[in-house]
Every structure is written in C-alpha cells, then in structure tokens.
ROVO-827564 format. One record per residue (C-alpha): residue number from 1; x, y, z. Coordinates in Angstrom, 1 decimal, always signed. Each point is the difference from the previous one (the first is absolute). Layout:
// residues N
SITE   n   east  north     up
SITE NUM      X      Y      Z
...
// end
This chain:
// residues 238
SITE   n   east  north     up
SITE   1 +102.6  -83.8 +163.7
SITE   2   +1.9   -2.8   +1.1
SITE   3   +1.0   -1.3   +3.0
SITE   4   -2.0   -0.9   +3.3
SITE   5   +1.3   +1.8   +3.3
SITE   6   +1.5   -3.6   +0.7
SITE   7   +1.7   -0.5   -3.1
SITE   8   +1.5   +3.6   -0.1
SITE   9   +1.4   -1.0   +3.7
SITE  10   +1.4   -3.1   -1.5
SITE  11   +1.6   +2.0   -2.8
SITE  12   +1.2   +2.4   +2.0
SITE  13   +1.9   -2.1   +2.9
SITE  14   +1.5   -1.8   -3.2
SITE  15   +1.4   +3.3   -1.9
SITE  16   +1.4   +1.1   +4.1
SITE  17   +1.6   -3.5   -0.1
SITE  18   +1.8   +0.4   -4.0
SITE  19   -0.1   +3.9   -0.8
SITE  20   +3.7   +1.6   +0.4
SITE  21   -0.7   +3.6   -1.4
SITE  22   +3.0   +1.8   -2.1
SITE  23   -0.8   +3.8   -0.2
SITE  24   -3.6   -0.6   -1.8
SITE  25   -2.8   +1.0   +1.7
SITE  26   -2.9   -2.5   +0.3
SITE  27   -3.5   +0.8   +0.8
SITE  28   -3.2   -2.5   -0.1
SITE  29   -3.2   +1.7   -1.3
SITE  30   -2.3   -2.3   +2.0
SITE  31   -3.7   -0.3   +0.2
SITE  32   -1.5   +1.6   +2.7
SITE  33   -1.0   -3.2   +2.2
SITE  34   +3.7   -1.1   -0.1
SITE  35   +1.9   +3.3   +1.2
SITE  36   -0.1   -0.8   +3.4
SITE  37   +1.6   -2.9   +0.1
SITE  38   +2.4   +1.0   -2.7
SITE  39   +1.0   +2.7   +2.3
SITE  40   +0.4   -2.4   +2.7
SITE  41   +2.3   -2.4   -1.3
SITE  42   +1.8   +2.1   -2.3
SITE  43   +1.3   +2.5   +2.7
SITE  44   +3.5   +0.8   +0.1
SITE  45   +0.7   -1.9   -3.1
SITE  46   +0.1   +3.1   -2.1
SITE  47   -2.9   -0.8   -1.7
SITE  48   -2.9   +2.6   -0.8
SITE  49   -3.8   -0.1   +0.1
SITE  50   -2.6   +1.7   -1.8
SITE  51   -3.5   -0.5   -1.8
SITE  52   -1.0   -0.7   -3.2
SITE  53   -3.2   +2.7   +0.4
SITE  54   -0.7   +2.8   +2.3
SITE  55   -3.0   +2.4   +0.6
SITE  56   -0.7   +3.2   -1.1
SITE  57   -1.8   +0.5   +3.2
SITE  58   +1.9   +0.5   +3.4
SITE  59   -3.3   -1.7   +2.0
SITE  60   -3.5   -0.4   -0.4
SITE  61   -3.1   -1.8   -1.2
SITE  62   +2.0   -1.6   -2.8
SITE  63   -0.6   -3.4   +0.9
SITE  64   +3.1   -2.6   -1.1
SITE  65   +2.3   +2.5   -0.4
SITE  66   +3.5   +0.2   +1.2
SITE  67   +1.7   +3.5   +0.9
SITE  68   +3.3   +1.2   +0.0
SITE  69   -0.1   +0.4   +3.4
SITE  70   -0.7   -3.4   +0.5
SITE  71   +2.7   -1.1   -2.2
SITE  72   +2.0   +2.4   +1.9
SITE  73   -0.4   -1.8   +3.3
SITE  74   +0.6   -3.5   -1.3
SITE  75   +3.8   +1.2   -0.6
SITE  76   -0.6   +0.5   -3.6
SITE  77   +2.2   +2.7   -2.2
SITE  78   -1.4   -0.2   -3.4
SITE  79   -3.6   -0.5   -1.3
SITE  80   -0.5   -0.8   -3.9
SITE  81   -2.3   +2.4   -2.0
SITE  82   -1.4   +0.4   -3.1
SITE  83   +0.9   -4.1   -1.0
SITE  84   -1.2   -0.7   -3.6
SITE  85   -2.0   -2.8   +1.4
SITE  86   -1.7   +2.8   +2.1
SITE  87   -0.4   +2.5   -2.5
SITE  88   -1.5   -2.9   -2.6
SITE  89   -2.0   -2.2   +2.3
SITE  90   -0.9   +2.7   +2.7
SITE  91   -0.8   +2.9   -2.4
SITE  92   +2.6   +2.1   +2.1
SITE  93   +0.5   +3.1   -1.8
SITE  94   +3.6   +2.0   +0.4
SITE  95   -2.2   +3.0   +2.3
SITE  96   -0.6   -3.0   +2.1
SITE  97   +3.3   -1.2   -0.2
SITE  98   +1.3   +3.3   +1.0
SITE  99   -2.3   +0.2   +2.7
SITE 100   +1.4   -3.5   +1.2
SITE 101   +3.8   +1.3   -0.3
SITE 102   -1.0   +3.2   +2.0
SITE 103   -1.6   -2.1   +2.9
SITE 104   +3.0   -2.2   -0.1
SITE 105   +2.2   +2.9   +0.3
SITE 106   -1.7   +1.9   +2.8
SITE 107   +0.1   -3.4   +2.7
SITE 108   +3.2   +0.2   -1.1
SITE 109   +0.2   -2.9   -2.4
SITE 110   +2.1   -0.2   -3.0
SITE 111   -2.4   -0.7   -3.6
SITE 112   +1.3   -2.0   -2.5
SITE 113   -1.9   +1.4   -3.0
SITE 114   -0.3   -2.2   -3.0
SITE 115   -0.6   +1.6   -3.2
SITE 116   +0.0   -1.4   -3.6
SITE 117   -1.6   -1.2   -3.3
SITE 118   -2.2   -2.5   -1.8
SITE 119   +0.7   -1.4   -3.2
SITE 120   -2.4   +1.7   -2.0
SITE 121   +2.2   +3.5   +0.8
SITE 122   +3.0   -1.7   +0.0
SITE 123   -0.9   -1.2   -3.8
SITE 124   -0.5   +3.5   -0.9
SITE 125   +3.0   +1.0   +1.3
SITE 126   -1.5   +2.7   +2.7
SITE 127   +1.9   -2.6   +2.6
SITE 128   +2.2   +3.3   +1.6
SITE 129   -2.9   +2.5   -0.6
SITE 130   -3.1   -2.1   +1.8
SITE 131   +2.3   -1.1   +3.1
SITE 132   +1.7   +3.5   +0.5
SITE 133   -3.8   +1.3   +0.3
SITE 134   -1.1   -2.7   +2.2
SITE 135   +3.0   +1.2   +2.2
SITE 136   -1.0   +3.5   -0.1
SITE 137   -3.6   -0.5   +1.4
SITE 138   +1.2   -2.8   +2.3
SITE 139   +2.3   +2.5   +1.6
SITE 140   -2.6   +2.9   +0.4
SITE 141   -0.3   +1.7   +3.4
SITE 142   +3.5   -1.7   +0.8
SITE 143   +3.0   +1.7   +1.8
SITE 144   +3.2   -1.4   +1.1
SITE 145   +2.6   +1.4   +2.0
SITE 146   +2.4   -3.0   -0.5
SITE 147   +0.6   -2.5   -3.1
SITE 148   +0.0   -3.3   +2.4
SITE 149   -4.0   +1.0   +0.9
SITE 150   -1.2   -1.2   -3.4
SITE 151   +0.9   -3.1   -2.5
SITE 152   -1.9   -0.3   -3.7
SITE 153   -0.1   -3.1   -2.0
SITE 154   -0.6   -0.6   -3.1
SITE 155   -2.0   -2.8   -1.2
SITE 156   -0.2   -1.3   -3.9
SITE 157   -3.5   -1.2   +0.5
SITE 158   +0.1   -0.7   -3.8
SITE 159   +2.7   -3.0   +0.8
SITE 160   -1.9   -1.7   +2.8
SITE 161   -1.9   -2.5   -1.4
SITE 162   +0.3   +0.7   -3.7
SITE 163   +2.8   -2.1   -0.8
SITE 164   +1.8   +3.0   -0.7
SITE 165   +3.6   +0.6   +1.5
SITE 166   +1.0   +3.5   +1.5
SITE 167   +3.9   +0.3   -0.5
SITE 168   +2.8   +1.4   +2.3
SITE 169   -0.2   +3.0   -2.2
SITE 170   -4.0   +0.5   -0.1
SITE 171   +0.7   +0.3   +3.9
SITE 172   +2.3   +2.7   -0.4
SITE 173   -1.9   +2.0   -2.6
SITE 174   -2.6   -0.1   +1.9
SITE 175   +1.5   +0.3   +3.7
SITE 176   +2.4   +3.0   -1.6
SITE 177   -2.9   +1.8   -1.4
SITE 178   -1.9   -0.2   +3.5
SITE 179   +3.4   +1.3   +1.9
SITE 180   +0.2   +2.7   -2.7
SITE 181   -3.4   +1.0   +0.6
SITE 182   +0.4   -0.1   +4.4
SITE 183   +1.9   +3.4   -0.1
SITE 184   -2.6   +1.8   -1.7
SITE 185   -3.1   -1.3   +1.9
SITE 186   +2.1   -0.4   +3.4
SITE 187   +2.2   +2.9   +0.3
SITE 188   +4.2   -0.7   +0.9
SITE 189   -1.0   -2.9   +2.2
SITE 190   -1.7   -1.8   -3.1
SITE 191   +3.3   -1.0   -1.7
SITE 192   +0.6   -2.2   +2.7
SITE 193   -3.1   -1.8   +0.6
SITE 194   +1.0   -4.1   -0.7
SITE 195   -1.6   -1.1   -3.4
SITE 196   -1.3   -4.0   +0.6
SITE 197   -0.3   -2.2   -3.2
SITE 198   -3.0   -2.9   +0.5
SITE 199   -0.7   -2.6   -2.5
SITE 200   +1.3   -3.4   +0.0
SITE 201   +3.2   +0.7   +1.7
SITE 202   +2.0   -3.2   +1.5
SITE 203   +3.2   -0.7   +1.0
SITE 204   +0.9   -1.2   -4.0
SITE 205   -0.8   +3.6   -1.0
SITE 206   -0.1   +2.9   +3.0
SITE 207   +3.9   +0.6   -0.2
SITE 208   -0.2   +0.7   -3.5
SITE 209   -3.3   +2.2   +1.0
SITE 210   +1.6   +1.7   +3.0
SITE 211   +3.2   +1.0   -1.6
SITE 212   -1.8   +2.4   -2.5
SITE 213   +1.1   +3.7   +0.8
SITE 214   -3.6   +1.3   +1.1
SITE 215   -1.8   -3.8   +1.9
SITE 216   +1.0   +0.1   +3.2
SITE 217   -1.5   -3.2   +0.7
SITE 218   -3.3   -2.5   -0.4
SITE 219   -2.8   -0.6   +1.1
SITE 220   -1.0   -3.6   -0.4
SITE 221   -3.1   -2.1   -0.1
SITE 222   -0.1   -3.8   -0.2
SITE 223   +4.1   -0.4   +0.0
SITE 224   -0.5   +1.2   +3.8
SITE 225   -2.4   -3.2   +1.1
SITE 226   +2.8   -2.4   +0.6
SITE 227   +2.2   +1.1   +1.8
SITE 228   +3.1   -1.6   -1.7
SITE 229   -1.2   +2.8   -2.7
SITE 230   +0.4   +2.8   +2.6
SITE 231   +3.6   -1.7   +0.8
SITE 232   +1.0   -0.1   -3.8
SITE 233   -1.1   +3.4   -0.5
SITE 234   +2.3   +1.6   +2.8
SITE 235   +3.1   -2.2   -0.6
SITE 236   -0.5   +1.1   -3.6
SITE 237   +0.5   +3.1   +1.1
SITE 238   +2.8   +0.1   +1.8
// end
C-alpha cells in the first residue's frame, strides 16, 4: 500500500524517462487506485499492469471490491492472488485463493499465485510438503490451455521479517519442487507455467536468484519503490 495516484504518476513518467528493457519482462503490481494512470503513462513502453488483489466475484453487492473485469479494462494483464500478506492479515484461505485465480482467468487475466511457508513449518522441515499443498488447493477448479495463462510464486514468508536469510538455493528447492509438482496438478501445459521467486530480491542479489535452473524470475516488494531499484534490477539482468 504505497503510493498516492500522484506519486505513482511521478514514478512512472520517471521509469518511461530511464528504463531501457533487455529481454526481461517487467510488470508493476499496483494498487488498485493507481492502475489507471499507470496504464496511461506507461503505454508503449513495454511495461505491464496488473493488481495486487482481485475479486472472487464478477459483480455485485460486494461493496469495495475490485473485479477482474475491472482490472481488465484498465489495460491490466496480471492480478496477484493468494499474497502471504493476504492470506495472513485477510484470513484468505487457498479455496478463496482459487476462486480469485479462476475469476482472474475467466476476464481473461493472468493470476500470479503466491504460495509458500512460515517459519514454524519451515523449522520442522515440512517446507516442500506444506507449500506443494497450498499449491494444490490454490489451483482447484483451474484449467489451462496454454503455460503463459498462469505464473506461481513462491514466497519464504519465514525470511520476511525474521531476520532470517532465504538463499539462492532455498529459491530453487523450493521453486523446483513447485515446477515439479505443475505437471501433475496442470496437465502437459503445467511444466511450462513461469515459477516467480519473492522475498527481498534487489539488484545485489536477483541475478544470482534468476539464474537458478527452475526461477524464472522475481517478484519484488520494497526494492521496486525507487525507481533506480527497478533500473538496477533490469540492467542486472541483462
């Protein structure tokens, strides 16, 4: 929750002015407020929109809300589902979640669905188990014809805010696991759905993160404010 529609204007005109993109995609989860404008002043740069939420609902008496198709019509590709800030502060369970991702899917949105574990599980060493079954019921109901309409990501939620470090190497265990597991839940198309790491990544550590063998790239929180640490991320990257 950062960012008033002015300031996200600002930003934006700033990362038009600087951003030369190599072959990395870049997308800015934005809230909702701020999507317009983003959509606005990022066109033909390259850049992609979508939300950090979405409804379950198509329409309806489900006062502050935001649908997909709504999203949609703001020139957004992606919506974010299933955040661990959602799932922990929102009580969103991974039915709802699903529900979310099937919504997204059917106004023709892509769902980022973010998956992962706390410390407590991660401490007992059930790390692969709990966020390969949060994956399964976050997917339920869920068809894809094509790998590029779906993205996961896996979050450590144990190393944000613990003072605990996730490694190069816990991303891939855990982002290897999850690609492993796509084929069985998803059918042919599943092995080839794009696996997102999130936590802490900046432009000190995402190469090292991106160059694992199953993360096929990041999604990033707080580095992405500034916009010199959206710049140092791509160039790092290319």
């Amino acid at each position: 929750m950062n960012k008033t529609p002015s300031e996200a204007t600002a930003w934006a005109n700033d990362l038009k002015a600087k951003l030369q993109l190599g072959e990395a995609e870049v997308a800015i989860m934005a809230p909702a407020i701020d999507l317009q404008a983003l959509s606005w002043f990022l066109k033909d740069t390259g850049v992609n929109i979508g939300g950090q939420d979405v409804s379950q609902h198509e329409s309806g008496a489900y006062t502050g809300e935001i649908s997909a198709g709504m999203l949609k019509d703001v020139g957004a590709k992606y919506a974010v589902v299933g955040h661990s800030e959602r799932r922990e502060y929102h009580a969103e369970s991974s039915q709802i979640v699903a529900a979310k991702a099937r919504a997204a899917l059917a106004a023709g949105l892509i769902p980022i669905i973010c998956v992962g574990e706390g410390l407590e599980v991660r401490e007992r060493g059930e790390h692969v188990s709990y966020t390969l079954d949060q994956l399964r019921d976050s997917l339920a109901g869920i068809t894809i014809t094509s790998a590029e309409q779906l993205v996961i990501a896996y979050e450590p939620v144990w190393a944000i805010g613990t003072g605990k470090t996730a490694t190069a190497l816990d991303a891939e265990e855990l982002c290897a696991a999850i690609r492993s597991a796509l084929s069985g839940l998803l059918g042919e198309v599943g092995a080839g759905v794009q696996v997102l790491y999130g936590g802490s990544v900046k432009g000190s550590n995402i190469r090292e993160i991106c160059g694992q063998p199953n993360v096929n790239g990041a999604l990033v929180g707080g580095a992405s404010l500034e916009v010199q640490g959206v710049l140092d991320m791509v160039n790092a990257l290319k």
